[in-house]
C-alpha positions in Angstrom: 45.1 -68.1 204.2 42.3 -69.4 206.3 40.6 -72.4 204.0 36.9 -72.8 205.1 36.4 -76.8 204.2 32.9 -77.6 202.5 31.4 -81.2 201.2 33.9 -82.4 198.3 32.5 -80.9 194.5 30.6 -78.1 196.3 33.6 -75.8 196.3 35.2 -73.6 199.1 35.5 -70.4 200.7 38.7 -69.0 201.3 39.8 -66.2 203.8 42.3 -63.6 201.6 45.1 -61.4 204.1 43.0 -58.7 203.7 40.2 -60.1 205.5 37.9 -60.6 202.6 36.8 -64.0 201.3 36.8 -65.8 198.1 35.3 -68.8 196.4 36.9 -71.3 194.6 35.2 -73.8 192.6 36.4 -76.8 189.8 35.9 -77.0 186.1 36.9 -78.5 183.3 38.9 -76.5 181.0 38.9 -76.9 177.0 41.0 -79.8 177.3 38.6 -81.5 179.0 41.0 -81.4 182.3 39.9 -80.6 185.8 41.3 -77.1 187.1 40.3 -75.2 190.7 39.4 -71.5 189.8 38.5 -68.5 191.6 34.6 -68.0 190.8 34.6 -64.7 192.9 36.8 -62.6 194.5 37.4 -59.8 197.7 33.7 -61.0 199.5 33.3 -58.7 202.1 31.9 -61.3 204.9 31.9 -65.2 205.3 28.1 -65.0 205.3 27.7 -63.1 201.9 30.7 -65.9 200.3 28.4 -68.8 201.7 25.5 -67.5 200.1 26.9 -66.7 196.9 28.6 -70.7 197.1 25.0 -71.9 197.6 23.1 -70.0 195.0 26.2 -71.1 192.5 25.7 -75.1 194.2 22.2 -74.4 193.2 22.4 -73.6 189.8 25.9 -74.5 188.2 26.4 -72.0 185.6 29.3 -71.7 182.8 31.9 -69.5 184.4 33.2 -67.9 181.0 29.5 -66.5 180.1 29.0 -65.5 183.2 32.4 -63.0 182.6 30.6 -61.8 180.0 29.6 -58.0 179.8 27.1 -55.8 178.9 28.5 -55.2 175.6 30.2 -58.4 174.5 26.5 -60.0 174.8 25.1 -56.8 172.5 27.7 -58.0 169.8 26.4 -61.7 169.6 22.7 -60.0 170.2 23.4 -57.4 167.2 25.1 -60.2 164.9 22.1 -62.8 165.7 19.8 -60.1 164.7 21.3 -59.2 161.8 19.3 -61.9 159.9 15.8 -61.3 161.3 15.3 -57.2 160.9 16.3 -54.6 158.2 18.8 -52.1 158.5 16.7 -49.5 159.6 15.7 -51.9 163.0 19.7 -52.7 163.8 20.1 -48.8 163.5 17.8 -48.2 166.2 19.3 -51.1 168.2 22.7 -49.0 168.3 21.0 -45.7 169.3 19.4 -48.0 172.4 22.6 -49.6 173.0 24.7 -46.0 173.2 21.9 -45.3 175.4 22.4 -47.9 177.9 26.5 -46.9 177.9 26.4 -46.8 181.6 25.9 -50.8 181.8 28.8 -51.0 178.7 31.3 -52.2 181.1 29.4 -53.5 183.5 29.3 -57.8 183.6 25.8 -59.1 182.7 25.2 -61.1 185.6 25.9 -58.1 188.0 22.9 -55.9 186.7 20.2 -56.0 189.1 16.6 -55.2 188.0 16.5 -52.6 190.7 19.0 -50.6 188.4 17.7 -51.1 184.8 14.1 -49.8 186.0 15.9 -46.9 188.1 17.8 -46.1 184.7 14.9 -46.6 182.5 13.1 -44.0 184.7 15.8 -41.8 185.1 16.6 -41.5 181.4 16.8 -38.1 180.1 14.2 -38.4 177.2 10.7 -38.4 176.4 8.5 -41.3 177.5 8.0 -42.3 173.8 12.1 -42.5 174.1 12.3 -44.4 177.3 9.4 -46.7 176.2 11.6 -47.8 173.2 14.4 -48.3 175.2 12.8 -50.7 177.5 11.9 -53.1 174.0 15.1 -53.0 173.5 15.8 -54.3 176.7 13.3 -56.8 176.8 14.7 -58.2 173.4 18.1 -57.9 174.5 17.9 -60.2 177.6 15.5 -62.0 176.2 18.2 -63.0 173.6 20.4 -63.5 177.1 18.4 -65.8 178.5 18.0 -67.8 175.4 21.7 -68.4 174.8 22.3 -69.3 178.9 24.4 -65.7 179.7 21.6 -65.6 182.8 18.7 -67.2 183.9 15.9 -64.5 183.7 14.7 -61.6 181.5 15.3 -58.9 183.5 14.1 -56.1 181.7 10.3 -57.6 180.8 8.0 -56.5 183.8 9.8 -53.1 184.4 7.1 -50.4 184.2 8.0 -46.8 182.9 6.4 -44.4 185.0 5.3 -40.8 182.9 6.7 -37.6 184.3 4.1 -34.4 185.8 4.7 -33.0 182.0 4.3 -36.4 180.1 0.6 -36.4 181.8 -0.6 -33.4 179.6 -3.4 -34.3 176.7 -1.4 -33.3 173.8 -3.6 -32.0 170.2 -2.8 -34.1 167.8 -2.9 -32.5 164.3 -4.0 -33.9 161.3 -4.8 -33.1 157.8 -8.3 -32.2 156.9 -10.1 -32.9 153.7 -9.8 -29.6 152.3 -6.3 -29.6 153.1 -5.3 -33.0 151.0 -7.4 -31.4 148.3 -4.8 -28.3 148.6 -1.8 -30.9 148.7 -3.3 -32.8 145.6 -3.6 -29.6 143.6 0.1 -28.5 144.7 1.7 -32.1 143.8 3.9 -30.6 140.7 5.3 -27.7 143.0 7.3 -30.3 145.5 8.0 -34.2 145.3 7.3 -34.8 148.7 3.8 -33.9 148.8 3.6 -37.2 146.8 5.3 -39.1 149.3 3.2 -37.4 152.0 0.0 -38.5 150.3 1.3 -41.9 149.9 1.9 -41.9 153.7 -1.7 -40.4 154.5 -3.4 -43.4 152.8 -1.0 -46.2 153.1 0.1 -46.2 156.6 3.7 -46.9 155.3 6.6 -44.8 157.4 8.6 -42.4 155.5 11.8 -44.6 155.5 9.5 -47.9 153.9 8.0 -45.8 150.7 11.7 -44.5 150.4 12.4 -48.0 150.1 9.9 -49.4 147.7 11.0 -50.4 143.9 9.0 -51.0 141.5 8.3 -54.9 141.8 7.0 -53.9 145.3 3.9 -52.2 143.5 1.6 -54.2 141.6 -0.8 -51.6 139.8 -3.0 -54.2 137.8 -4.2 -55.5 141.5 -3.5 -52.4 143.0 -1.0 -53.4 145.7 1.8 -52.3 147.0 3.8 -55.5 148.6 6.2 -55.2 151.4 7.4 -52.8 154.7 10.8 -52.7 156.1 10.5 -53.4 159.8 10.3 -57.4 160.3 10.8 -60.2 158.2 6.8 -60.5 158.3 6.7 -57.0 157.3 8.0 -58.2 154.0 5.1 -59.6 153.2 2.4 -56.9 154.1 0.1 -56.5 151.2 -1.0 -52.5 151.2 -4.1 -51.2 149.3 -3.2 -48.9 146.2 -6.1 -46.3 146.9 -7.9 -44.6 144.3 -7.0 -41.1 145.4 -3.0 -42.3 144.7 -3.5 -44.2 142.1 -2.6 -41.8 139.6 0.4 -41.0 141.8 1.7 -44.5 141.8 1.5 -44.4 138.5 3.9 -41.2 137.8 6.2 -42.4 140.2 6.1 -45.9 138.3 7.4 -44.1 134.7 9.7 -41.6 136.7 11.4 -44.4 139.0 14.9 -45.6 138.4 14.9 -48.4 140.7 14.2 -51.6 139.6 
């Protein structure tokens, strides 16, 4: 093996038999003990090694994160997040992950840009879908960057681009007046016309009024307290309006949850 010498604690570049190049670089172990490693392996040229050895020389980074892949940083990301969102927000974050199951195995480091804007674009879903993705993204290597695992958010100025048939105006249907009158009228024939009423004047998603108990809903000042998205959702204040009023009130004698 052909050693390429370099200035002393800026590492070296070594020729394999193959003809392919490798770096090797010190560190200190866990004990605290100097030990030569191989940072990379099997370069293809003695220009592209060099390079490599000078963006490394440039900024030093710790060689175990940087082994790190796409899915071992989602753990720490998924168990970090696990105290700031609901349950309902880490369930989307695995639907986004299993989406992103072509970068699973992949390290971290080794995703370019180029690729995670190709994929975003590329994704077979609606622009809604891929839009949604991308947050996830964003927060994902934001998270990254945060804990050192690389240097840059690599997902937050990718732009998703809307398809020939994503272009269309699309109607947007919505109640009329004389139809919540009919849905008023009809509340005894189904329960969920209540919680689609609710819905119509709250702004609450289905899965937050699902989640509501009754210390949530303060009917002397007409309030309902709380979401389920964010932390600061929690403490969202909602309007009881008058044309629900009387529905709150049902659903307060008929609720079992406390």
């Amino acid at each position: 093996m052909k050693k390429v010498k370099r200035p002393n604690g800026c590492g070296g570049i070594e020729k394999n038999k193959n003809g392919t190049y490798r770096i090797r670089i010190y560190t200190i172990d866990s004990n605290g003990e100097k030990r030569r490693i191989t940072l990379e392996n099997n370069i293809k040229s003695h220009t592209e090694a060099k390079r490599k050895l000078e963006k490394y020389n440039d900024n030093p980074y710790n060689v175990d994160k940087q082994t790190l892949l796409f899915e071992d940083v989602f753990k720490y990301f998924y168990e970090f997040k696990k105290n700031e969102v609901e349950k309902i927000t880490l369930k989307g974050y695995l639907y986004d992950f299993k989406r992103c199951r072509k970068f699973h195995k992949r390290k971290l480091k080794d995703i370019e840009i180029s690729e995670i804007y190709n994929f975003l674009n590329s994704l077979d879903c609606s622009y809604g879908t891929r839009i949604k993705t991308k947050g996830f993204l964003v927060q994902f290597y934001s998270f990254a960057t945060i804990m050192g695992y690389i240097n840059e958010n690599r997902a937050l100025n990718l732009k998703i681009k809307k398809r020939a048939d994503e272009k269309k105006v699309v109607e947007i249907n919505i109640f009329t007046p004389e139809e919540i009158v009919k849905l008023t009228n009809y509340r005894k024939e189904d329960e969920w016309i209540d919680v689609i009423l609710i819905m119509l004047y709250t702004g609450y998603r289905i899965g937050e009024i699902l989640s509501i108990k009754k210390e949530d809903v303060d009917m002397e000042n007409c309030v309902i307290k709380g979401g389920n998205k964010t932390i600061k959702g929690k403490s969202r204040r909602v309007p009881i309006h008058n044309k629900i009023k009387k529905i709150e009130e049902d659903r307060m004698k008929t609720s079992t949850t406390e």
